[in-house]
C-alpha positions in Angstrom: -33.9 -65.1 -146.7 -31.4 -64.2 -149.8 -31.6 -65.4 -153.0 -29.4 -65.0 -156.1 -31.9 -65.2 -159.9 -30.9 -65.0 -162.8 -33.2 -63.5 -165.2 -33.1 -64.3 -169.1 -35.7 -62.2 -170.8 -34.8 -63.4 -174.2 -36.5 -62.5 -177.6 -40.3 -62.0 -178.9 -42.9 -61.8 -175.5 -39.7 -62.3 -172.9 -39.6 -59.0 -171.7 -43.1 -58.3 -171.1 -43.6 -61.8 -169.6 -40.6 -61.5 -167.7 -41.7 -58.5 -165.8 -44.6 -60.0 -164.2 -42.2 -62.5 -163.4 -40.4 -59.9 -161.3 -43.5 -58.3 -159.9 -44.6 -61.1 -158.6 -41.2 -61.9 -157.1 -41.1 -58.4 -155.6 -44.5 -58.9 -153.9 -43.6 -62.1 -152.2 -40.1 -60.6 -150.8 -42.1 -57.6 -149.5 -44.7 -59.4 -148.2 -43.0 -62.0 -146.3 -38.9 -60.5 -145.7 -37.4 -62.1 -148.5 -34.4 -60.8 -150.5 -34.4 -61.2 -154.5 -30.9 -60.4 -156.3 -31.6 -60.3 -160.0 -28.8 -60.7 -162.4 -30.2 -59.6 -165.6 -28.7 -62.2 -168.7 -28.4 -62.2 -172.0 -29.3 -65.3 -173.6 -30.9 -66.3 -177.7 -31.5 -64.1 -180.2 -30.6 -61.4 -178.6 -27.0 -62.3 -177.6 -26.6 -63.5 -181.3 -27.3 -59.9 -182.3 -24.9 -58.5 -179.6 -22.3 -60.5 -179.2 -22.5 -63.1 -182.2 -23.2 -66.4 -180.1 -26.2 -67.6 -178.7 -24.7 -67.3 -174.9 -21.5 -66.3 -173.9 -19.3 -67.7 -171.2 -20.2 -64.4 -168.9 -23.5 -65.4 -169.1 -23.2 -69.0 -168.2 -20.7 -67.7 -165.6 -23.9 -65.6 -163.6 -26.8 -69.2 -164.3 -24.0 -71.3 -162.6 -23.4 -68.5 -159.7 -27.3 -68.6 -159.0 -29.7 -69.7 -156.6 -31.7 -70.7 -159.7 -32.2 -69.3 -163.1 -36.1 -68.1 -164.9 -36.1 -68.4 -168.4 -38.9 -66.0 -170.2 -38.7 -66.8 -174.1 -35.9 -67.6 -176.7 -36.0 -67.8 -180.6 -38.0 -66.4 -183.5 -38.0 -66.5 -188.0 -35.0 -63.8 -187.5 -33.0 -66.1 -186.8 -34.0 -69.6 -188.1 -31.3 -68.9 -190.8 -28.5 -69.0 -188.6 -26.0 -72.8 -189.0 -27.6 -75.1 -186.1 -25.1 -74.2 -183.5 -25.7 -70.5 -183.8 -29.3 -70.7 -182.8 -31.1 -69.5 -180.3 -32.1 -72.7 -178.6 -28.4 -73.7 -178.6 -27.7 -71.2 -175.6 -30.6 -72.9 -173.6 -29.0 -76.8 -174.6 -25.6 -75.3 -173.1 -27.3 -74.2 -169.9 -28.9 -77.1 -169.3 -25.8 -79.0 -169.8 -23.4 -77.0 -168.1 -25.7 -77.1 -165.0 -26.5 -80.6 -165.1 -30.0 -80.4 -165.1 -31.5 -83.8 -166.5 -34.7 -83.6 -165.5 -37.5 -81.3 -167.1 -40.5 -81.4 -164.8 -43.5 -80.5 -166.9 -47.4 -80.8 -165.1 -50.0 -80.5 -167.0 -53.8 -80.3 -164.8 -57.1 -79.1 -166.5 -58.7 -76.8 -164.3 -62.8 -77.1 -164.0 -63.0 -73.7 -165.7 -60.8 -74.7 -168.9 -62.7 -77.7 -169.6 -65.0 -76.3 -172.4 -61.4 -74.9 -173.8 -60.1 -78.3 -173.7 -60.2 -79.5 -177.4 -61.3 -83.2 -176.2 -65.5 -84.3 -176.0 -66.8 -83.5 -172.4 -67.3 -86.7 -171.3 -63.6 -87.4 -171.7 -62.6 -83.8 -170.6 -64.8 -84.4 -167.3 -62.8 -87.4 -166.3 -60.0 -84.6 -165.5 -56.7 -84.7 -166.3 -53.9 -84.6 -163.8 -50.7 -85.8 -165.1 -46.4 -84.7 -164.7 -44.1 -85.7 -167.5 -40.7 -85.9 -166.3 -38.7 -85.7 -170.1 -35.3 -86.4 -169.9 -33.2 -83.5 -171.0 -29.1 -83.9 -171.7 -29.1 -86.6 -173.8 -30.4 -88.5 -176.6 -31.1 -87.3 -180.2 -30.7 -83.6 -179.4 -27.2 -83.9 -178.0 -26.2 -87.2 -180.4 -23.5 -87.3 -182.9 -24.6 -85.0 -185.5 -23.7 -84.1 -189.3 -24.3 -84.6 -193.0 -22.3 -86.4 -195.6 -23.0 -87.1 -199.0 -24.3 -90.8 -200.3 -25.8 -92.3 -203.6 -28.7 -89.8 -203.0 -26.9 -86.6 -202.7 -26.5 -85.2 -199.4 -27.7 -87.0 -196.3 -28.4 -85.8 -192.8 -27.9 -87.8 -189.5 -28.6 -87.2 -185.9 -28.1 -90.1 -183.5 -30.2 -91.2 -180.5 -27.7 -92.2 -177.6 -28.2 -93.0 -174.0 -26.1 -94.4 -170.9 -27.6 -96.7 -168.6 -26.5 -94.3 -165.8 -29.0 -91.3 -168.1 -31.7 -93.2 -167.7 -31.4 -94.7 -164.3 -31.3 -91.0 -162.7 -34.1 -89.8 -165.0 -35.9 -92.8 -163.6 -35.3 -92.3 -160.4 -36.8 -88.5 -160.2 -40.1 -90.0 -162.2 -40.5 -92.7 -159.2 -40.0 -90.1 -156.4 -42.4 -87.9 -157.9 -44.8 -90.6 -158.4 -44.8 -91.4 -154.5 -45.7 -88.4 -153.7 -48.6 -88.7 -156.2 -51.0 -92.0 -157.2 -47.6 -94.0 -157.4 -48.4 -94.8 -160.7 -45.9 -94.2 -163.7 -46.1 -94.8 -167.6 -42.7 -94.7 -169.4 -42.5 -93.7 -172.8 -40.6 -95.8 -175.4 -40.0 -97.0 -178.7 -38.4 -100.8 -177.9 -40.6 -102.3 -180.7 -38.2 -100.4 -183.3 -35.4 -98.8 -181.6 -32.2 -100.0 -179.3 -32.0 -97.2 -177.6 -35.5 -98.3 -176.2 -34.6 -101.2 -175.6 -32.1 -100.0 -173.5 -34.4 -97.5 -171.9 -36.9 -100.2 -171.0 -34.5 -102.8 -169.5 -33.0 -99.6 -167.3 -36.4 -98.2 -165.9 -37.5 -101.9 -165.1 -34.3 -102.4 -163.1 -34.6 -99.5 -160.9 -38.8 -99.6 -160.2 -37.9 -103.6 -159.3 -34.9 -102.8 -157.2 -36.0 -99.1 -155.9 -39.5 -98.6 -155.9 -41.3 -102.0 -155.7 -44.7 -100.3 -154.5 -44.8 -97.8 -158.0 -47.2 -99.5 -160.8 -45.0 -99.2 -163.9 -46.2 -99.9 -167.3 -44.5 -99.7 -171.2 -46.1 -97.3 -173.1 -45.1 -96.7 -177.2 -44.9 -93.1 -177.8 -47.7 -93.3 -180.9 -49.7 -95.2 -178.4 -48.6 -92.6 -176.0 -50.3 -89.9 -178.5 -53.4 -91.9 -179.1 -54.1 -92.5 -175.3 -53.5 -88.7 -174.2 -56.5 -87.6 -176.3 -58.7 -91.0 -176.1 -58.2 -91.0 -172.3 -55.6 -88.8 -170.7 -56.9 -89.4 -167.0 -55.3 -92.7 -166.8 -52.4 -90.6 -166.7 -50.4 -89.9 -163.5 -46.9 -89.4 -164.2 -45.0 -89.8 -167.5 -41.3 -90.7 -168.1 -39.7 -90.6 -171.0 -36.4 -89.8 -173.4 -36.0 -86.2 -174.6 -37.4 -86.0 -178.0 -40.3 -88.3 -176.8 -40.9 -85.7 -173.9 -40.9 -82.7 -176.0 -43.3 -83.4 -178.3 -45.9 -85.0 -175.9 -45.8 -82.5 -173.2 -47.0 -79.9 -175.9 -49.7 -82.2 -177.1 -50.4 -82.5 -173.2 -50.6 -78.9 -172.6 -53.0 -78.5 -175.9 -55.7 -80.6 -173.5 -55.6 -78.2 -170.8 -57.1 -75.4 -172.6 -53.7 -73.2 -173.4 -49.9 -73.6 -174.0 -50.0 -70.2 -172.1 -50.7 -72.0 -168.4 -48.0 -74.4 -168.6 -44.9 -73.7 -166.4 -41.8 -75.9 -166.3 -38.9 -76.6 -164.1 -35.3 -77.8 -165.9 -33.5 -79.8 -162.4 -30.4 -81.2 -161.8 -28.1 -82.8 -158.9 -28.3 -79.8 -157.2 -30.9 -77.2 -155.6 -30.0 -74.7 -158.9 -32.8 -75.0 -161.5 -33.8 -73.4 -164.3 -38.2 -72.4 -165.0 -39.7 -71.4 -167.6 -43.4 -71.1 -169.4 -43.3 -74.3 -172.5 -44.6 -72.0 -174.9 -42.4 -69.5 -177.5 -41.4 -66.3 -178.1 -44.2 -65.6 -180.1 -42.6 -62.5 -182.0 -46.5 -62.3 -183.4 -47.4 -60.3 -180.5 -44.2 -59.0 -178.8 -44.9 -55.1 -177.3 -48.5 -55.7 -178.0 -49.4 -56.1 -174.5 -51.7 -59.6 -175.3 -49.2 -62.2 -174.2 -49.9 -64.5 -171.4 -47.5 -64.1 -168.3 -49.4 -67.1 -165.7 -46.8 -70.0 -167.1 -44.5 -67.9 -166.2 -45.7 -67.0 -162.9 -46.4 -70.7 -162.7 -42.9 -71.5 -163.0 -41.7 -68.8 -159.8 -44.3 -70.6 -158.1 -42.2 -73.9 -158.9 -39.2 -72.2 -158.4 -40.1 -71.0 -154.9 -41.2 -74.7 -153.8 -38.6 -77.0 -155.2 -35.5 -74.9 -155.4 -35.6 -72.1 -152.8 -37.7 -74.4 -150.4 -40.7 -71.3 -150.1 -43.4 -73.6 -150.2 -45.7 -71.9 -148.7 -45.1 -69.1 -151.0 -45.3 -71.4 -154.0 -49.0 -72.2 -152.8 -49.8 -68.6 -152.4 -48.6 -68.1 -156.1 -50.9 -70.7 -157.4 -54.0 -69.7 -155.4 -53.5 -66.6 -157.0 -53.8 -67.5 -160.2 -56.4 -69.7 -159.4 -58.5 -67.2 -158.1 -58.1 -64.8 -161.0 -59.2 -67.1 -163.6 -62.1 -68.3 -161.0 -62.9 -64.5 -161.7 -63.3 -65.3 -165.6 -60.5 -63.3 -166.5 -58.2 -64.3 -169.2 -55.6 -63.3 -172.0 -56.3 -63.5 -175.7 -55.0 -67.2 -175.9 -57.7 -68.5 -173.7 -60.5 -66.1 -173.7 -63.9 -67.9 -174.4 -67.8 -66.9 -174.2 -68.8 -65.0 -170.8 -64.9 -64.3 -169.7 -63.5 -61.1 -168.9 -60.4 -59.9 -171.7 -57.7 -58.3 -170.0 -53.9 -57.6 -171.3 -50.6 -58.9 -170.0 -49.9 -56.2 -167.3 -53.2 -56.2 -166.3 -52.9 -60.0 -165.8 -50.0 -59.6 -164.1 -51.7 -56.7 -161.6 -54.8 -59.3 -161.0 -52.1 -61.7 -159.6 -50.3 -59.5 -157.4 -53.6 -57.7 -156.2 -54.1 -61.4 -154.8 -51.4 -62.4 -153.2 
């Protein structure tokens, strides 16, 4: 089979994570007659440095002409100077807008061999943890009416959280098919005690889990609640929905509890089988050409790529066995090395991987 990628290595670590990305892309269309096209694009601080925006309308052109799209990294302190619609992340907001992808599919599983890495007490850590957080992701606070005025104080800033009945119901909706494919259980994520908007989100997910899914268990979570329970007890956890602020906070204190931000993949989903994946973590500029960066959440995310946008699932679970079985082999990358484990680099990560596939 054919497929179209578009490739955005961005800034900091992209590059280097990016081309195990590829590798592994390269193996799987050897190994069982696939065809990759990769349209390389330019995307962050990198575009802002070439061509003065954070993505151009070329670039948006090749994402919207592709099978799907893999995001490596975007951002970094060279650019956190730059007026809020000239940064970085701004490019990434316009893709997933222009696409339509509303969904941000984020799972977060502790494996047996992480669970001394896993910042929680062992008892707790031993119950396992198992969970997706589906996070809403074109709307709310981050796309809200926006600005600053001046008041009795001086200068004030605003930016408004906003959502549609029609936002939350399809949000909603991909939460509760998820779920039945899983324990049928899902905690939504609010903040009705304080805010309309919440209230609103509430009243919505109710609807559609009494209407559409009477067999899903739904309960009402508050998101400080939300942050207690994740490190008193995350394996009452299955799957999470929840607004887009809400979301992307808790999904990083999520991926904190399964040992490293560095095994987290992610897929960004829409209407349609185009999707955009890519690793949680940063660009981490830190460690850029050093060779030390951690490229399995971004193998992660092909592997998510493969089985829900280019239907390859059984190439999806090849991936992930993969990985599994290098870190079964006590190898690991600076971020989650630990006592008796093997150190190896980036491309040597990235060789491990492919050698077992």
């Amino acid at each position: 089979m054919d497929f179209r990628i578009a490739l955005i290595e961005g800034d900091g670590i992209g590059p280097e994570i990016m081309a195990a990305a590829v590798a592994v892309m390269e193996k799987i269309a050897k190994k069982y007659d696939h065809t990759f096209t990769f349209d390389m694009v330019e995307a962050g601080g990198v575009s802002i440095d070439k061509y003065g925006v954070p993505l151009t309308d070329e670039a948006l052109k090749i994402c919207k002409e592709s099978n799907s799209v893999v995001l490596a990294s975007v951002g970094g302190p060279k650019w956190d100077t730059q007026p809020g619609h000239l940064r970085p992340e701004r490019g990434l907001l316009a893709i997933r807008k222009e696409l339509g992808l509303f969904a941000n599919i984020r799972p977060a599983k502790l494996r047996p061999e992480f669970i001394d890495a896993c910042p929680l007490k062992k008892e707790i850590a031993q119950k396992g943890i198992d969970m997706v957080i589906v996070r809403e992701l074109t709307g709310g606070i981050y796309y809200g009416a926006r600005g600053r005025d001046v008041g009795k104080n001086g200068v004030e800033a605003y930016d408004t959280e906003r959502y549609s009945e029609r936002e939350i119901e399809q949000i909603a909706r991909v939460a509760f098919n998820l779920a039945m494919t899983r324990n049928k259980k899902v905690a939504s994520i609010d903040k009705a005690n304080v805010l309309e908007s919440s209230r609103l989100w509430r009243e919505t997910v109710h609807n559609v889990a009494k209407n559409e899914y009477p067999e899903i268990e739904l309960v009402d979570v508050l998101v400080d609640n939300a942050a207690m329970q994740l490190i008193k007890n995350p394996a009452q956890f299955d799957v999470i929905v929840t607004n887009n602020i809400f979301g992307d906070i808790l999904s990083d204190e999520a991926s904190q509890l399964v040992g490293s931000i560095g095994l987290m993949p992610s897929a960004s989903l829409g209407k349609t089988k185009c999707g955009m994946y890519e690793p949680i973590h940063g660009s981490a500029p830190d460690i850029a050409g050093k060779d030390i960066a951690n490229p399995l959440a971004t193998i992660l995310s092909v592997a998510m790529m493969f089985e829900l946008s280019l239907d390859l699932k059984k190439e999806a679970k090849i991936i992930e066995e993969a990985v599994d079985k290098v870190l079964k082999q006590g190898f690991r990358t600076r971020d989650i090395l630990d006592n008796g484990t093997k150190p190896v680099g980036c491309k040597e990560m990235t060789r491990l991987v492919l050698e077992n596939i």
